[in-house]
Structure formats: structure tokens, C-alpha cells
N, C-alpha and C positions, 0 to 999 in steps of 0.2 A: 250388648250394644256399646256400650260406655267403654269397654276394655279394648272392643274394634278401634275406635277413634282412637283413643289414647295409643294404640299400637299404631295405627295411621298418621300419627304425629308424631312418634317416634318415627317412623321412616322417614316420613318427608325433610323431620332434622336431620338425619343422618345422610340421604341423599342431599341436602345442601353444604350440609358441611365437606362431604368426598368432593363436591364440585368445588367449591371454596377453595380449597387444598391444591386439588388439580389446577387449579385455576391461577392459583398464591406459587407452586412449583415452575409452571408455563413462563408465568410474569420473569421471574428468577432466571430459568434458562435461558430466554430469550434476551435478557438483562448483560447477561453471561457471553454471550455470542461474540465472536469477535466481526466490528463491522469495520467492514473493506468499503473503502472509496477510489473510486476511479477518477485518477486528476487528468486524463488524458486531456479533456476541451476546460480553457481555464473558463472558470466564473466568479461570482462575487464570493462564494464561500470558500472556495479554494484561492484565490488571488495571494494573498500574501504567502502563505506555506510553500505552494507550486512557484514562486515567483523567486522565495529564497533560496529554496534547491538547483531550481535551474542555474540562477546565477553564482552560485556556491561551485558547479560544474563547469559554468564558464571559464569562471576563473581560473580553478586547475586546471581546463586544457589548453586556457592560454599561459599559463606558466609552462608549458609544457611544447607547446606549437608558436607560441608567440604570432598567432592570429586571433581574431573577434569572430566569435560561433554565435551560432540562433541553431534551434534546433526544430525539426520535425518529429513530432510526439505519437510513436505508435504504441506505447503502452505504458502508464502511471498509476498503479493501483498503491494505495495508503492503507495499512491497519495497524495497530498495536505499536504507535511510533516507529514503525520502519517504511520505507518506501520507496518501489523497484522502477527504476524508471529505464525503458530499451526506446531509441531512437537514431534521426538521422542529423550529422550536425551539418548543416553549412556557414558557410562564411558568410559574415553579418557583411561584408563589402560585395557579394555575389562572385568574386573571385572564386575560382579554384580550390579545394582544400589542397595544400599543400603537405607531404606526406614523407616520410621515407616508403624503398620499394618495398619491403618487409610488411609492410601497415596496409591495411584494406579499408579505404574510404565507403564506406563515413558513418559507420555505427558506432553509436556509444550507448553503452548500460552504465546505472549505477545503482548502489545500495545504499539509501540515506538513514539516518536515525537521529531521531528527536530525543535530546536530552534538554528537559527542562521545558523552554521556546523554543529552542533554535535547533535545525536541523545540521547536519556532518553527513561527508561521505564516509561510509563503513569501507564498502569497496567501490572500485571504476572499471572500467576499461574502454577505452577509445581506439579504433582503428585496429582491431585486434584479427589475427585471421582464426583463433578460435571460440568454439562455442561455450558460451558456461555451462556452468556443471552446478546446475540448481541445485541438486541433492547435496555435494558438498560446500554450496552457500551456504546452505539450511542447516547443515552440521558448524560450520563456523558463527552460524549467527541464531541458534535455537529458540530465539524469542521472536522473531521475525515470521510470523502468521502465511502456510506454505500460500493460499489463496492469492497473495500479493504478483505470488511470479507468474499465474497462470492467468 
């Protein structure tokens, strides 16, 4: 009888410890996960981040068009300091965007990246009549977490 219990108490340690472990591993990978944030609708937690990208875009397209954009945000996903943002710009005056005929109004993608605080465009493109070519973003920028673009 004495030797049952003792053996019974060696399992039960043993079954808490594999759980422990499982458990100490789980904690770890899921630690490990790369988490993806969708900045599509601003809010307080996104606010300054999404607020500096966008305006960091502005700016280049107005170097570029010498008009004032605002944009319509159909897709903003954040992970791993990079983040993909695809949208519609319009003119912050409700005018017209103004375009050469070459140029297809009015989407603009970019590829930003956070070094340090502050975010940078990696890549752009505004008004473009082609599609990007995800796979080779992801080859020019391999730390850029593929989930962001989808």
C-alpha cells in the first residue's frame, strides 16, 4: 500500500510538472507571435502613430502634386515596426485631384517603418496604374511580418 501512494505521488508530480512545461512553452510562443494591429479606424491607442504616418505621406504627395490630401483608409495593419497602409487620397479643399493622364486617381499605398519613435516611408506610390507586387516588397523589406499586407 505504502509503495501505491508513493507511486501515486510520483505521477501526480510528474503529470504537473509536463503541464508546467506545456504550459511555461505556450506562455513563450505566444510571447513570440508577431502581433498585427489594424490602424484602419483611428483611436486613442493608435492616434499619434497612425496620425504621424499619415502626415509623413501627406507631405510627400504634396512635394510631389503641390496639393493638400486627406485620405480614405481602406487598409492599415502595423506589426514588427513596419506598416502597410492602401488608400484613397482626396483633396483636403474637395477639389478635384489633379493628376497627369499617365496617373490613375486616387490610390496611394505605402510601406512605413519605425526606427526608434518615429516612423519613414520605406516605399510609396500614389496614382499608379500598377498593382504591387507584395512578394517582391517582402523580398526587399524581409522583416516586414507578411500578415501586414493581407
Amino acid at each position: 500500500m505504502y509503495l501505491y501512494k508513493l507511486l501515486q505521488k510520483y505521477i501526480n508530480m510528474t503529470i504537473k510538472r509536463i503541464l508546467f512545461v506545456t504550459m511555461l512553452l505556450m506562455m513563450i510562443s505566444f510571447s513570440q507571435a508577431q502581433r498585427i494591429l489594424d490602424f484602419k479606424v483611428k483611436n486613442n491607442s493608435n492616434l499619434a502613430d497612425r496620425t504621424m504616418m499619415l502626415d509623413i505621406l501627406r507631405a510627400k504627395l504634396y512635394e510631389g502634386y503641390r496639393q493638400e490630401f486627406v485620405f480614405v483608409v481602406n487598409h492599415f495593419k502595423v506589426g514588427n515596426n513596419y506598416a502597410w497602409f492602401m488608400g484613397e487620397a482626396t483633396r483636403k479643399d474637395g477639389k478635384s485631384v489633379r493628376l497627369n493622364e499617365m496617373e490613375d486617381c486616387c490610390h496611394v499605398e505605402a510601406l512605413f517603418k519605425k526606427i526608434g519613435s518615429k516612423w519613414y516611408i520605406a516605399e510609396s506610390g500614389a496614382f499608379s496604374t500598377d498593382a504591387w507586387d507584395i512578394p517582391s516588397l517582402q523580398d526587399r523589406n524581409p522583416n516586414a511580418p507578411s500578415a501586414i499586407f493581407y
